[in-house]
N, C-alpha and C positions, 0 to 999 in steps of 0.2 A: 644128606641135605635136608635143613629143614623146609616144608612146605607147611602154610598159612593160609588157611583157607579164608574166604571173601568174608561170612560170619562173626571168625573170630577177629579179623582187624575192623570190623565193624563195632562188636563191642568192645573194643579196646579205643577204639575212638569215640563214641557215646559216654564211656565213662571217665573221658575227660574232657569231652567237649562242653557238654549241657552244664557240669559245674563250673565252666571258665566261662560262659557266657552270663551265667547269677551271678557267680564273684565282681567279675568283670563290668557289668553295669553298675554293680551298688559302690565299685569303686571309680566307676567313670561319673558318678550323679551327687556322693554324696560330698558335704564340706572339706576343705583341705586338701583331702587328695585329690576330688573330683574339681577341684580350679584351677583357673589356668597359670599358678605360680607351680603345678607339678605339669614336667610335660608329659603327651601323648606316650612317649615309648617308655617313663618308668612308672607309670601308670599301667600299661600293657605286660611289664615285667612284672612287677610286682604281682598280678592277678597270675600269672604264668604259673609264678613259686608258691604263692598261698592254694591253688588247685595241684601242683604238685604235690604240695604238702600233706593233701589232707584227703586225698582220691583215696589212697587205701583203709581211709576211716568212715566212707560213705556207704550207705547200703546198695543194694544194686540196682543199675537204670533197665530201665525198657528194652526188650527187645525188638528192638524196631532198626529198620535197613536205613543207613543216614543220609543215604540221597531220597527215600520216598518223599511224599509232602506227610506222612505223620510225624517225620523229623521236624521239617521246616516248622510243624505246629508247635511241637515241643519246642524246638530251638527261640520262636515268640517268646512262649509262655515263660523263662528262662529270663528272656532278657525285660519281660516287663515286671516281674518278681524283684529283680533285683533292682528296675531303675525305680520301683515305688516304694522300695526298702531304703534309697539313699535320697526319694524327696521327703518324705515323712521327716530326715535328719536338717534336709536342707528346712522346712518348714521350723523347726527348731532352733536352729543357727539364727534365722531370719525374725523370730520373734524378738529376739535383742535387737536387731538391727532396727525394726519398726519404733523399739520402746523408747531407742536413740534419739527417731527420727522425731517423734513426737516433743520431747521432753526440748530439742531444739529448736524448733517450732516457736513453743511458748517462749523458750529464754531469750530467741531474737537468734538463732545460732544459723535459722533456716536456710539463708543465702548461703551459709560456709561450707560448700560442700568436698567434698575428695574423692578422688580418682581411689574407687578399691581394685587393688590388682589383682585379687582373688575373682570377681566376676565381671570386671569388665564396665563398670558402670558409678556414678557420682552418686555417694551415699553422703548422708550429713553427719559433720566430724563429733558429732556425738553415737553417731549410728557406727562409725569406724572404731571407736573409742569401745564402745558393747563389744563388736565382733569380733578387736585383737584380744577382749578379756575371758570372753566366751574361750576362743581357738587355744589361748592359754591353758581354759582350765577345763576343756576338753581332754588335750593330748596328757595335760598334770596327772587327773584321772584316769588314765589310760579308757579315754572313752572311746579310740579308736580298735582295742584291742578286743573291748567287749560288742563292739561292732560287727569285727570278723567271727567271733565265736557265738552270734545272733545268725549268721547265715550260712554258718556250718551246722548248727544245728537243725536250722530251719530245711536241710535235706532228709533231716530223716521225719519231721513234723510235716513236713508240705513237700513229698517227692517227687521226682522229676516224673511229668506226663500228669501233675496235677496240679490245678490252680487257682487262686484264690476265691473264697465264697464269698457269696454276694455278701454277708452281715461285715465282713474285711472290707471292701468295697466302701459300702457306706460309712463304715467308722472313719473310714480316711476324708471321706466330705467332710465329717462331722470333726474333724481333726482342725481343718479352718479356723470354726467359730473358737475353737478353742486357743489358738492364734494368736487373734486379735484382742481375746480375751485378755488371756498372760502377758501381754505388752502394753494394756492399758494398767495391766495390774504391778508393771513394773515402774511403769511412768506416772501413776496417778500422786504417789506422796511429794514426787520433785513438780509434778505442775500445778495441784494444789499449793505450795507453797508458794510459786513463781505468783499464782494467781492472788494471793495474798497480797504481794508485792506491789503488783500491779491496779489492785484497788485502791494500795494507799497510796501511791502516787495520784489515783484519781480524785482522792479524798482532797491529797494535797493542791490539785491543780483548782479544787472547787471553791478551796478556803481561801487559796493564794493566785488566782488569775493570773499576776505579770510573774508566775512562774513560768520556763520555756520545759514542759514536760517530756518533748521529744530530744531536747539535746541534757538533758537531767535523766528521763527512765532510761533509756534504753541503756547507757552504762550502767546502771544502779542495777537496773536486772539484769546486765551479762555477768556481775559479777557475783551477784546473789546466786545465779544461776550454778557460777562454778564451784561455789560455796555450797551448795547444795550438791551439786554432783559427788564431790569430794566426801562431803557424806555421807550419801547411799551410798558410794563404794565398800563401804565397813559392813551393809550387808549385802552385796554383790552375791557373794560365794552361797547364802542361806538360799539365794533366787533362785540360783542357778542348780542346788542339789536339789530343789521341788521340780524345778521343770525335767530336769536333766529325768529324774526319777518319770515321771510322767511320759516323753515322748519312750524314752528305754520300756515301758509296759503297754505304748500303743507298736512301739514296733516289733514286739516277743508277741502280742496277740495277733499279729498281722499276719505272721508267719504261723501260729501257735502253737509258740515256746514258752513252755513254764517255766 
């Protein structure tokens, strides 16, 4: 008969447990998988089989008892590694969605808003418009693949019972400004132009008084607007390998993966 002592089913549970809790947040936080068009239980599956998969490739955890509380600290540390590893991507996804929001703003698109079934919430249908091209040419790239092999590696770069240093920390505040940045820098050529637009209708309203500018611009720039749009699409895909490449080396230094 074999007997199992207390020890070893200890670490035999440690060493699957602590990498299904990292896995398992970066795929419960980050885009795509982590919304609510995938449900709870193949979300939970799916983390099951990728820590199946990849437990006999991991270095080895802690020897530590999994009921003490120096478990419960590791089992934290675990789960907030991996929920700060899938906002850094959501902060990513969502820089399109801002550059949307802006660019519709200016066009007159503001009021159009939609239901995104991904989180729950009315985004403007230029903001919808980024996010289905983005999710496109995320999954094209298999950016979700080089996702999972950023947090398989990141066990043997950042091991379990260890956790993020503070210069990690603040790169990720400093991650915002850069946000904001990239979404004004994606929106600035199509609202510059809108704004063009919109002076010479004001040019016009000044030359021509018994013109009626509100029932004249606002068509004249919804359709400039889509006339524009249409054309930075052609370089969508340039936008999106800078950024793409950029959040991909804030989230390899996060973890510190070369």
């Amino acid at each position: 008969m074999i007997e199992l002592s207390t020890e070893a089913i200890s670490g035999w549970i440690s060493h699957l447990m602590w990498p299904l809790f990292r896995i398992a947040s970066l795929l419960m936080v980050m885009p795509i998988i982590g919304t609510q068009l995938v449900p709870m239980r193949v979300r939970l599956l799916l983390a099951i089989s990728i820590t199946a998969l990849v437990a006999p490739l991991l270095p080895a955890m802690p020897e530590v008892d999994v009921l003490s509380a120096r478990s419960w600290v590791i089992t934290a540390q675990q789960v907030l590694i991996g929920s700060l590893m899938g906002f850094v991507l959501q902060l990513f996804f969502h820089t399109f969605a801002l550059a949307g929001q802006m660019i519709a703003m200016q066009m007159g698109l503001g009021f159009a808003s939609l239901n995104d079934p991904a989180n729950g919430v009315n985004v403007a249908a230029v903001g919808q418009l980024y996010l289905m091209l983005v999710t496109l040419l995320f999954l094209a790239m298999n950016g979700h693949l080089v996702v999972i092999q950023v947090v398989v590696d990141s066990f043997t770069t950042l091991p379990v019972g260890q956790f993020f240093p503070i210069d990690s920390l603040y790169e990720i505040t400093l991650w915002f400004s850069w946000v904001f940045g990239s979404a004004l820098l994606i929106a600035i050529p199509a609202m510059s132009a809108l704004l063009i637009v919109n002076l010479t209708f004001g040019v016009m309203t000044k030359s021509a008084p018994q013109l009626n500018v509100f029932a004249l611009g606002f068509p004249m720039t919804l359709v400039f607007g889509l006339f524009i749009l249409w054309v930075a699409v052609s370089g969508f895909l340039a936008q999106y390998s800078q950024m793409a490449e950029s959040a991909l080396f804030v989230l390899r230094n996060l973890v510190g993966v070369q």
